[in-house]
N, C-alpha and C positions, 0 to 999 in steps of 0.2 A: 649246750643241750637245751638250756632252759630260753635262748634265744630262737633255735628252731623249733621248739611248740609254740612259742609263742607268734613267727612265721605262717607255723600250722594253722593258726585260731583263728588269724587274720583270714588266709584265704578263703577258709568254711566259712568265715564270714560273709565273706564275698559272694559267695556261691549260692550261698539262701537266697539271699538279697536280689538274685535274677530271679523275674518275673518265669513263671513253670505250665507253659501250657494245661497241662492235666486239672491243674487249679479251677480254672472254670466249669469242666463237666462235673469235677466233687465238688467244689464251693460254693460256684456260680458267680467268680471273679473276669474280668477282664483286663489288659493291660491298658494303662493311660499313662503316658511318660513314664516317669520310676516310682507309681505308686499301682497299688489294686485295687479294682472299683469293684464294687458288687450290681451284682445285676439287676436285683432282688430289691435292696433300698438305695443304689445309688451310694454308700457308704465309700469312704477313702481307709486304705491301710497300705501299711510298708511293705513289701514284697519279700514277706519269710515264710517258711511254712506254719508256722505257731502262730503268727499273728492273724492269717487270715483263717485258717482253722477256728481259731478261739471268734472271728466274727461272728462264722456263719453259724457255730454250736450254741453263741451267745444271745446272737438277736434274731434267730432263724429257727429258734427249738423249734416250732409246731413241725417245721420239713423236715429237724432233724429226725424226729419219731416215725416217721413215711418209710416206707421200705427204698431200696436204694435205687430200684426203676422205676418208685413215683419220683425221688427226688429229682433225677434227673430229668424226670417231663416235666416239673415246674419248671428248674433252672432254663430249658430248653425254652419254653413258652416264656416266661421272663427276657430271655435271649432276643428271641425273633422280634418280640414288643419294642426291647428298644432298638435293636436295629429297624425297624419299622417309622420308628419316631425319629431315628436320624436322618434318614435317606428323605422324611418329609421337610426336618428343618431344611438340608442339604434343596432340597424342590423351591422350598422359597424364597429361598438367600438366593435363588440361580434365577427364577421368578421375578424378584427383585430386583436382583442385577440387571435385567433383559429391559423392564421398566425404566430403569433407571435411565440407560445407555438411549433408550428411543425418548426418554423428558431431554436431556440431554442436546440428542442431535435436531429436535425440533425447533428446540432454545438456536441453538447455533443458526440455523437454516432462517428463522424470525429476526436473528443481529443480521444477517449477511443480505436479507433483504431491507433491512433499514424499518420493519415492521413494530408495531407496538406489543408489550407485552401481551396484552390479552388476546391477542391473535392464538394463545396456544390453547384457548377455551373454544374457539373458534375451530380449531385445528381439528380439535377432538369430538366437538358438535357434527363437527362434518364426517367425520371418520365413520361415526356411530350412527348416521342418517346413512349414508351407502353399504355400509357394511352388510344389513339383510340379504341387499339385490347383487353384492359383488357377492357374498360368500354362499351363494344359497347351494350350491353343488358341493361345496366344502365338510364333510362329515364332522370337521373339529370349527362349526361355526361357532357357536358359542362358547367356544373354549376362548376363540380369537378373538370375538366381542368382549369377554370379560379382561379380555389382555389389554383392550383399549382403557375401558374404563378406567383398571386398576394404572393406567399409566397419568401419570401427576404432570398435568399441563395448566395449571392455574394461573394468575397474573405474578403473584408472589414466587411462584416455583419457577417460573421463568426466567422472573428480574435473578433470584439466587444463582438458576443455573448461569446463566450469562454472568454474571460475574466471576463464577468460578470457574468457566471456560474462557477467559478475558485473562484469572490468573496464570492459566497453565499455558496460554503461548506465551504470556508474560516470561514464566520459568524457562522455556525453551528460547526464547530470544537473551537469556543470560547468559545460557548454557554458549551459544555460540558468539555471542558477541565478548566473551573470554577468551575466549578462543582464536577468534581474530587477532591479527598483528595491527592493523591500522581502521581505522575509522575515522567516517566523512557525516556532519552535521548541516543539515537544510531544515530552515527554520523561516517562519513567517507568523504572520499574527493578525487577526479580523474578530471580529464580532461576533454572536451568536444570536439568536432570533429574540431574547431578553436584552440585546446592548454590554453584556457581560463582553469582555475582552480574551478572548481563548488563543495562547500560543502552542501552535503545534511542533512538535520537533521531531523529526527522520534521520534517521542513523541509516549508511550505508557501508558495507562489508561482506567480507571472503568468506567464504563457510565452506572448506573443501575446493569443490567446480563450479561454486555457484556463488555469485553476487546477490546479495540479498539488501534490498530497499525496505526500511521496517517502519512503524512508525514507534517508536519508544518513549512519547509522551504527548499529552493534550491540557495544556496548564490554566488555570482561569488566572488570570492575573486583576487581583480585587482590586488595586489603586488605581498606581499610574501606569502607564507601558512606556517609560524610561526605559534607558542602555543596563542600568542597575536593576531593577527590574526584572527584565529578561536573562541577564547573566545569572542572578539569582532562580529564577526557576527552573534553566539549564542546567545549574550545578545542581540541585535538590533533585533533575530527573537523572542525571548521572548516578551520581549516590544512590537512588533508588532501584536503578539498574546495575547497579557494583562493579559500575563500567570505569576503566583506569582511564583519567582524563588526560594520559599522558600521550595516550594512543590516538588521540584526536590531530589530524592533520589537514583538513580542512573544514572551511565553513560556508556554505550558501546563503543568501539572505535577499529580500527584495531591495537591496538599498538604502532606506530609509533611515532618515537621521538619524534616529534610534538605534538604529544600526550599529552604522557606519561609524559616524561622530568621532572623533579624532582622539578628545579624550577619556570623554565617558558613553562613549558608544559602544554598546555590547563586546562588539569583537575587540576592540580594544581591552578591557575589564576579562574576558576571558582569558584572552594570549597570556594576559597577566596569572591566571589561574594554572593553563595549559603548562608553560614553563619554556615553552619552546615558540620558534616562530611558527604560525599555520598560513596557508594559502587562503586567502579573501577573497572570494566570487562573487560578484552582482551576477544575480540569476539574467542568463544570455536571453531569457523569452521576455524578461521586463527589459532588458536593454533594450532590445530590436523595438519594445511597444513605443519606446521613448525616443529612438531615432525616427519610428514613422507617427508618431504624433508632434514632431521639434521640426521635422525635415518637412513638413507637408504646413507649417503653421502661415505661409501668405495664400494657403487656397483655405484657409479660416471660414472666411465672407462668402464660400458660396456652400461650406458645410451648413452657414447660419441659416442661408436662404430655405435651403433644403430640409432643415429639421421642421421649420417654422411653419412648409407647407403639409408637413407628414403630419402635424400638431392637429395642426387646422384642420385636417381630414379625418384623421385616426381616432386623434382624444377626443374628438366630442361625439356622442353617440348617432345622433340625427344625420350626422356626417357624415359620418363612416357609413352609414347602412343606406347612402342615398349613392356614396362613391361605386361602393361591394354591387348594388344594385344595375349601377352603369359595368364595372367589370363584367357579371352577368351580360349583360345588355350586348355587350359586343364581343360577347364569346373568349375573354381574355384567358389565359392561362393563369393566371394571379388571381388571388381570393382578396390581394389586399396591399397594405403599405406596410411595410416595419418601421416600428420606431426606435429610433435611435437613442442610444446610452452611453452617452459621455464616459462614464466610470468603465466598463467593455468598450473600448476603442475596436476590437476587432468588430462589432456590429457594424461601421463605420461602413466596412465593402459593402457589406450585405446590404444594408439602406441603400446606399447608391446605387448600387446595381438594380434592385426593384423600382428606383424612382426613374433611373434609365428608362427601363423595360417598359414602366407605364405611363412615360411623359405626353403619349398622346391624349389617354382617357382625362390625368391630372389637367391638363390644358382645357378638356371638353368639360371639365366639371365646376372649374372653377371659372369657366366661360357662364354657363348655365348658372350657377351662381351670383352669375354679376361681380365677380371678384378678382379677373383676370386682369383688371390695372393695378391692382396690388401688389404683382409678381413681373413686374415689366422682364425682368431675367430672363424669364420664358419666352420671349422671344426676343431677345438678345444675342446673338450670333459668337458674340467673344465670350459671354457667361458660359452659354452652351457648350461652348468648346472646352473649358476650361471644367466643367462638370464632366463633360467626357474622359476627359486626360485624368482629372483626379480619380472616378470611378475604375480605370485601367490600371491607373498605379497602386490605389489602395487592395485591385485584385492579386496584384504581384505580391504585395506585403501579408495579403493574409494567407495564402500558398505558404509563403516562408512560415510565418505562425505556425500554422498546421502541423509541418515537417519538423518545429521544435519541441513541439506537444510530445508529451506521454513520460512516461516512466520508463528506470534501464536505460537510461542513454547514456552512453561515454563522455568527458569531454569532447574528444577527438573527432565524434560525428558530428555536435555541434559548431564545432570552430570550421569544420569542412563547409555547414550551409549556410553559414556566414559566409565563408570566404566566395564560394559562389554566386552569392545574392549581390557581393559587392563587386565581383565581377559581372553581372549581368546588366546594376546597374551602368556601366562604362557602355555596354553594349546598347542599353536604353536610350543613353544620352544619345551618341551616334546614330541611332534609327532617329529621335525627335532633329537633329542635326540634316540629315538626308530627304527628312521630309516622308521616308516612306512606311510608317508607323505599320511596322510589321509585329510590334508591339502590344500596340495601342488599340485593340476589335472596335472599339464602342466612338473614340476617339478619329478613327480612320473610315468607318462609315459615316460618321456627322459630315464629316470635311466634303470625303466623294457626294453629300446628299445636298450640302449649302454651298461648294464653290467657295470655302473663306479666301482660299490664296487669293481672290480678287480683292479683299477689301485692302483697306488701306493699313489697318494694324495685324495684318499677317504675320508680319516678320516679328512683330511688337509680342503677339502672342508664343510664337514659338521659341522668343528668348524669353520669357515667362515659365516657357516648360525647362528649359534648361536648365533655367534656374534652380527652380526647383529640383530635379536630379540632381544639383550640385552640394544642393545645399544636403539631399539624402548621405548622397558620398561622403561628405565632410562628416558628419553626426553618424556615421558608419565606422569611420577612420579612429575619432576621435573614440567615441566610447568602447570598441573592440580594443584597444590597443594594449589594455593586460592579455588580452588574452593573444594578441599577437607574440609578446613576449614570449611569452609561454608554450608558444605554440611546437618548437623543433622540441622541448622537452615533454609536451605530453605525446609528441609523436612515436618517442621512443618505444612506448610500449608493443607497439607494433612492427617498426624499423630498428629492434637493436644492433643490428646486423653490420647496417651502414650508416648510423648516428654518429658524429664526431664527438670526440669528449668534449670542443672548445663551445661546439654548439649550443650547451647543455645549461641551461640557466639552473643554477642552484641555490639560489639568494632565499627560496624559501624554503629549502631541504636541510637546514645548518645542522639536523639531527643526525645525517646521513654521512659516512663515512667518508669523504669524497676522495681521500687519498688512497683509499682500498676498492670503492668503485673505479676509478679510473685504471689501476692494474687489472681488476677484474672482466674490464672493457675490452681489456687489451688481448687478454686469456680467453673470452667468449670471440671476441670477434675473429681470434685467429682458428677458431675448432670448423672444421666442414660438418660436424659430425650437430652442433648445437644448432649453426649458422641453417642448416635442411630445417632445424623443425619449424622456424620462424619463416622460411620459403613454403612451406608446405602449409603452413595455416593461413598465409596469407592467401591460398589458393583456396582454401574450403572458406576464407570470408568472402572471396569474388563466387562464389557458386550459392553464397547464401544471401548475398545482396541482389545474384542476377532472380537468386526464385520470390524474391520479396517485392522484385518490380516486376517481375514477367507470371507469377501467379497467385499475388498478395499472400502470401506465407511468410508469416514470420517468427524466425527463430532467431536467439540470441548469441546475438556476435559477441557478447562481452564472455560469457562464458567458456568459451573458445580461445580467444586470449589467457583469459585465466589460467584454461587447463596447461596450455603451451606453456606459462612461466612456472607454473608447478610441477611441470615435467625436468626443470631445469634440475640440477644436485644444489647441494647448501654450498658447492665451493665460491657461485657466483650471489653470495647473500644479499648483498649490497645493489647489486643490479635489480633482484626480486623486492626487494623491500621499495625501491622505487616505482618500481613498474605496479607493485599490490598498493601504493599510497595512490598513486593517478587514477588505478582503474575503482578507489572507493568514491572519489570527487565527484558531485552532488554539480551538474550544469545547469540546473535551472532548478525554481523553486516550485516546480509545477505538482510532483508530490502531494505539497502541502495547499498548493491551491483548490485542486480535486478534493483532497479533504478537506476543505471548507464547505464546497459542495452538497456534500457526504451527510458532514454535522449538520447544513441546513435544511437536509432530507430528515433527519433523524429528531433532531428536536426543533420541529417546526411551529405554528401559532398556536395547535394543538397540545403537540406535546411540551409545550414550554415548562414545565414544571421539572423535569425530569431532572433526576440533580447529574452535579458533575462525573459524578463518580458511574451511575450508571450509563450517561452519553458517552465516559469515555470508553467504557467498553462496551461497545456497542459499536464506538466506531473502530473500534481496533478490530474487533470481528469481522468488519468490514472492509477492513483493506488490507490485513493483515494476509502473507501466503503460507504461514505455519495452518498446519490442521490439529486441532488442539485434539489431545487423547481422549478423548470419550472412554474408551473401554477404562482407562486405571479411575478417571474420576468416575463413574458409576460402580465400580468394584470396592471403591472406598467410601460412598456413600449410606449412610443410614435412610434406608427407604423412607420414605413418608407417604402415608394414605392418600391419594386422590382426594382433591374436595373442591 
């Protein structure tokens, strides 16, 4: 008995303790979580009838004395007041917000142009000079003018926001790079406009259908740039990323001793970290630079001749504007000479080609001059010919350059325009061999305009050119030849269908189940049903390569792949986890060469001060393809006044 009242007590208990509508119109209480506020002084109490009772009779005597339909038009007016005042707070937290989110996207849009902070004082100079003549038809003009003002674009608010939009794709490139099974690291290293030594590092990876090229770190490297060095700032941007370094399966690099190095050469010192063996890439676009600067190195002597006269012309001012004045003069299509850069070897075509194009004027100038026995070359017959034929070949070589350029490329399309280019050269030789330089424009008009086949080192010269082709071939041969190796095993990703297992190089997969891939090989390639969707994609990659040459569109083949092996079930794992390691690998370091570029847009002789911290996100903004959330980080920001 004495248990069930005491049952009893408890519930009544309970029961007070719920907040009671009716409270408010007698009290002038409102509910706020599980307490009672007063409306009247803002006062806190429990939710019982006694206690808030005894508030309002307590600190509210004067109303209590009121008759009981004045009390309720205080309570009432009291009511409305702060509903009044919330719905204002509620205006400028939303006010605020709206602020926020446009300091925000301005910042972002100032990082993605590579602009300087104070551009965002600028932004809003300008805003509030048009705003009269744009908004004059607008009834809420002044409303939208003060919306300018109170929007916080200063230098300081800028640099903050950009770095705190620099974090949040940071957070999102975590998010997914966990996420990932495998990942591929391109890494290079150069200078910044202070001589400061800045390595940059790119990660690339699955996210779903989509291959994603990130840039995951920009390091200054204060000492030396050793193999040690660099392995060390690698791993400090791993950690920083909370990226598992076990998941790392390749690595790109420009070669460099530093690199490379056998024993304390980065990739080395890493593997040691990794645990496992990784795939070692020399980026294919530095390769190619080094076969056409090693394979072209006995036509040296008339690159020399050639710089020496664009020097003479270009570099000195009196020169140049006596040259430009002759272009003029004879109505040329050229304003001028380019000068040549050793360290950019691709300028190399482009010089020659323009000194081609102007050899006539060149000759008339340096006649008028008085300076034309200086350059006996110039009318030399065998030099000539032998500027032509380089000029033609180095046009062949930067064609290929070109085609290896950009971001998103597969291995597998690069080892294709290799393998092409070394077949064409075969075909090159053969045209210089037949004589009939179907090849060679510039090379094959000199010949039909001078008659050389008559002289007497005809034949002398065109084993010269041969030569030379052979020597491309050989320095083709020789430095392709990893990736020869490798080549039926990155083909896979494409052709699992009809890959043979024996084909299959695995020397740098030893992570990779190879006794349960090869059953699984066996189990994929006998399905019609798997065997169609790797038929059928390879048809929608022949419809996306023919719109890409027939109406430059271009859409991504690698994601299409992708989809296809994630279409696959988890019984062929082993097959997937191959085909998702090849399609992270990183074929050229170009990536990181553009962002080199990038950084020498952004902290230039001007902005040289700019510390590490803010160039680097600046440049992450800048090449990064995450869209960083604006709306959560202005919804968590504490406004700050305009000034």
């Amino acid at each position: 008995m004495a248990s069930s009242a005491k049952k009893l007590k408890v519930q009544n208990s309970k029961d007070t303790r719920e907040f009671q509508t009716w409270w408010t119109d007698k009290f002038g209480v409102i509910n706020k979580g599980d307490k009672a506020v007063c409306v009247l002084c803002s006062g806190t109490m429990v939710c019982r009838t006694s206690s808030v009772k005894r508030h309002f009779e307590t600190n509210h005597k004067s109303i209590c004395q009121k008759s009981e339909a004045e009390q309720k038009e205080l309570i009432a007016s009291a009511l409305k007041d702060r509903n009044k005042q919330s719905t204002s707070i509620n205006k400028f937290v939303g006010k605020n917000c709206h602020t926020s989110a446009a300091s925000y996207t301005a910042a972002n849009v100032i990082a993605r142009h590579s602009k300087p902070f104070q551009e965002g004082e600028f932004l809003k100079e300008a805003w509030l000079a048009c705003a009269p003549s744009l908004l004059a038809d607008f009834e809420n003009k002044n409303k939208i003018i003060q919306r300018i003002k109170d929007t916080p674009l200063s230098r300081n608010t800028i640099k903050e926001r950009i770095l705190k939009l620099a974090e949040n794709v940071t957070e999102q490139q975590k998010l997914d790079i966990h996420s990932a099974s495998f990942i591929s690291l391109c890494l290079d290293e150069s200078t910044d406009v202070t001589k400061s030594a800045r390595l940059a590092v790119f990660a690339r990876y699955c996210v779903g259908n989509v291959i994603k090229e990130e840039l995951i770190a920009i390091k200054s490297l204060p000492t030396t740039t050793k193999g040690a060095d660099i392995c060390t700032a690698v791993k400090n941007s791993i950690v920083e990323k909370e990226i598992d370094i076990k998941k790392v399966v390749s690595v790109t690099t420009d070669g460099a001793p530093s690199m490379v190095g056998k024993k304390i050469g980065f990739i080395s010192l890493f593997q040691t970290e990794v645990g496992h063996s990784i795939l070692e890439f020399h980026c294919i676009i530095h390769q190619q630079a080094l076969c056409a600067k090693s394979g072209l190195t006995s036509l040296d002597n008339v690159m020399a001749v050639v710089t020496k006269i664009v020097n003479l012309i270009s570099a000195q001012a009196l020169n140049k504007q006596k040259f430009d004045a002759l272009l003029d003069e004879v109505n040329s299509v050229y304003n001028g000479l380019l000068m040549y850069n050793n360290v950019r070897w691709l300028s190399r075509g482009s010089v020659l080609e323009r000194f081609v194009e102007c050899l006539e004027e060149i000759r008339l100038f340096l006649q008028n001059e008085g300076k034309i026995e200086q350059y006996p070359q110039l009318l030399d017959v065998m030099w000539l010919s032998k500027l032509m034929f380089f000029t033609d070949i180095c046009q062949h070589l930067n064609t290929l350059n070109v085609k290896l350029q950009g971001t998103n490329k597969t291995i597998i399309v690069m080892i294709d325009l290799i393998r092409a280019f070394e077949a064409k050269l075969q075909v090159f030789r053969n045209d210089i061999i037949a004589k009939n330089y179907k090849y060679f424009p510039y090379l094959k008009k000199y010949i039909n305009e001078s008659d050389i086949h008559e002289t007497t080192n005809a034949e002398n010269i065109t084993e010269e050119f041969i030569s030379v082709i052979d020597s491309s071939i050989k320095e083709f041969s020789t430095r392709f030849s990893q990736f020869k190796e490798l080549s039926e095993t990155v083909k896979f990703i494409m052709y699992p269908d009809v890959t043979t297992f024996h084909t299959l190089n695995f020397s740098q997969f030893d992570w990779l189940e190879i006794e349960d891939f090869e059953m699984q090989l066996i189990d994929f390639q006998s399905s019609s049903i798997w065997i169609q969707k790797f038929i059928d994609m390879r048809k929608e990659l022949e419809l996306i390569e023919t719109e890409r040459l027939t109406s430059n569109i271009s859409k991504d083949a690698n994601n299409k792949i992708l989809e296809t092996w994630n279409a696959l079930p988890e019984t062929f794992h082993c097959l997937k986890k191959l085909a998702h390691a090849i399609l992270t690998v990183f074929s050229s370091t170009y990536a990181c060469e553009s962002l080199f570029s990038e950084m020498n847009n952004i902290k230039d002789s001007v902005r040289n001060r700019l510390t590490d911290e803010s160039s680097s996100a600046c440049i992450l903004l800048k090449v990064t393809s995450y869209n960083p959330n604006i709306s959560q980080l202005s919804s968590n920001l504490q406004q700050q006044k305009s000034h």
